[in-house]
N, C-alpha and C positions, 0 to 999 in steps of 0.2 A: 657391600649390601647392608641394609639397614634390616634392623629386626623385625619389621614387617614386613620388606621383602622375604626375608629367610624365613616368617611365617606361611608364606603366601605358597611360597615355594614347598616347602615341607609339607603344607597340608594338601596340594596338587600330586604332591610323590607320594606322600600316603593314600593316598583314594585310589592309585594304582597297585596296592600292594595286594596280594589275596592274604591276609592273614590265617588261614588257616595249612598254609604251602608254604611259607617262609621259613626260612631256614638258613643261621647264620652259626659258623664255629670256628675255633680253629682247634687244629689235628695237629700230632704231634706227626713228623714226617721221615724222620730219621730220628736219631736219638737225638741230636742238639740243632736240628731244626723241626721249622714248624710252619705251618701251612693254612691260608683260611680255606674252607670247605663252606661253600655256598650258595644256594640257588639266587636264581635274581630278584624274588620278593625278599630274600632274607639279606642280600645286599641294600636293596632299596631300603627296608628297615633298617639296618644301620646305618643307612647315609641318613634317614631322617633320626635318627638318635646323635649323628656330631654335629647335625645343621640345630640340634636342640642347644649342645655345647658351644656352636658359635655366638649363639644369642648370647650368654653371658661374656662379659667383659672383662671379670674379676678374677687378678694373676690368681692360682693356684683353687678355684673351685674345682672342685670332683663332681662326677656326674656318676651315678651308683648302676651298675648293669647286674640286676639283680634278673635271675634267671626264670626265676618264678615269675616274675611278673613280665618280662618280655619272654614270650615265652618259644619265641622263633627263635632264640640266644643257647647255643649250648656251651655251657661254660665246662668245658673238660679241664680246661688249663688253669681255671679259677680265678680269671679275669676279672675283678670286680669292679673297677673302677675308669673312668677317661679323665685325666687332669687335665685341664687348660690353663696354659701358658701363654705371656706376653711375652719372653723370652725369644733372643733370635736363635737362628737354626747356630750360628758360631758361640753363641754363649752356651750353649746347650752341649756343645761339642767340646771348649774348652774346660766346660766344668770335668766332663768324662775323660777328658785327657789326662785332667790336673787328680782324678780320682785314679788314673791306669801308674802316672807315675809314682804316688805313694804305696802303692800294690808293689809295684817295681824296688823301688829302696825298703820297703818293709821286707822284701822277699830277699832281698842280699843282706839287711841288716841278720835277719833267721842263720840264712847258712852261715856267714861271719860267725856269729853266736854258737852253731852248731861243731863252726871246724875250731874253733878255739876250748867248745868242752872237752872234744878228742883228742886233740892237742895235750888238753890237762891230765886226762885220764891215761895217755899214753904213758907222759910223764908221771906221774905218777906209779904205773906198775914197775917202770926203768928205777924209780926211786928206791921202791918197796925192794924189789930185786937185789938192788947193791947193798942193802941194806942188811939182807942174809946174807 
């Protein structure tokens, strides 16, 4: 779609929206998930906030979801931002890969680290011990 499609479009879904019944969130839903909570004006408002994001074309602009000013947004979670990416879905994925496996060796370099202080420290009272 071209940007004046996606205007055209955008301002057809917003003349549909009641803005004073919109209502858009996400809820936290267990402790490590989380859930959007929303009527269908406050869906449609959102759909016309990323069809605003698609307009731009430029890797890494942010789009500010400032709660005051949209005011069908309830930001509990503290959402403040939608980046747009030119990135494919596989670069996005190996970047998070490449960041799970240094998590991964950082977390066995620790314990290594950890069982060689105890190690030392063992040694060391067997030292101290023979020593008296």
């Amino acid at each position: 779609m071209t940007k004046n499609e996606l205007d055209q479009f955008g301002d057809k879904l917003y003349q549909t929206i009641d803005t004073e019944k919109a209502y858009f969130g996400f809820e936290e839903w267990t402790p490590h998930e989380f859930c959007i909570k929303a009527n269908k004006d406050g869906l449609k408002s959102f759909a016309v906030e990323l069809l605003e994001v698609c307009k731009s074309d430029i890797d890494g602009t942010k789009m500010n979801l400032q709660s005051g000013e949209l005011k069908w947004l309830n930001d509990e979670l503290d959402i403040q931002f939608i980046e747009l990416t030119n990135k494919s879905k596989n670069e996005i994925l190996v970047k998070e890969k490449t960041k799970s496996n240094k998590s991964i060796f950082t977390t066995i370099a620790a314990g290594l680290g950890l069982l060689i202080m105890i190690y030392l420290i063992i040694m060391g009272i067997i030292f101290t011990i023979q020593l008296l």
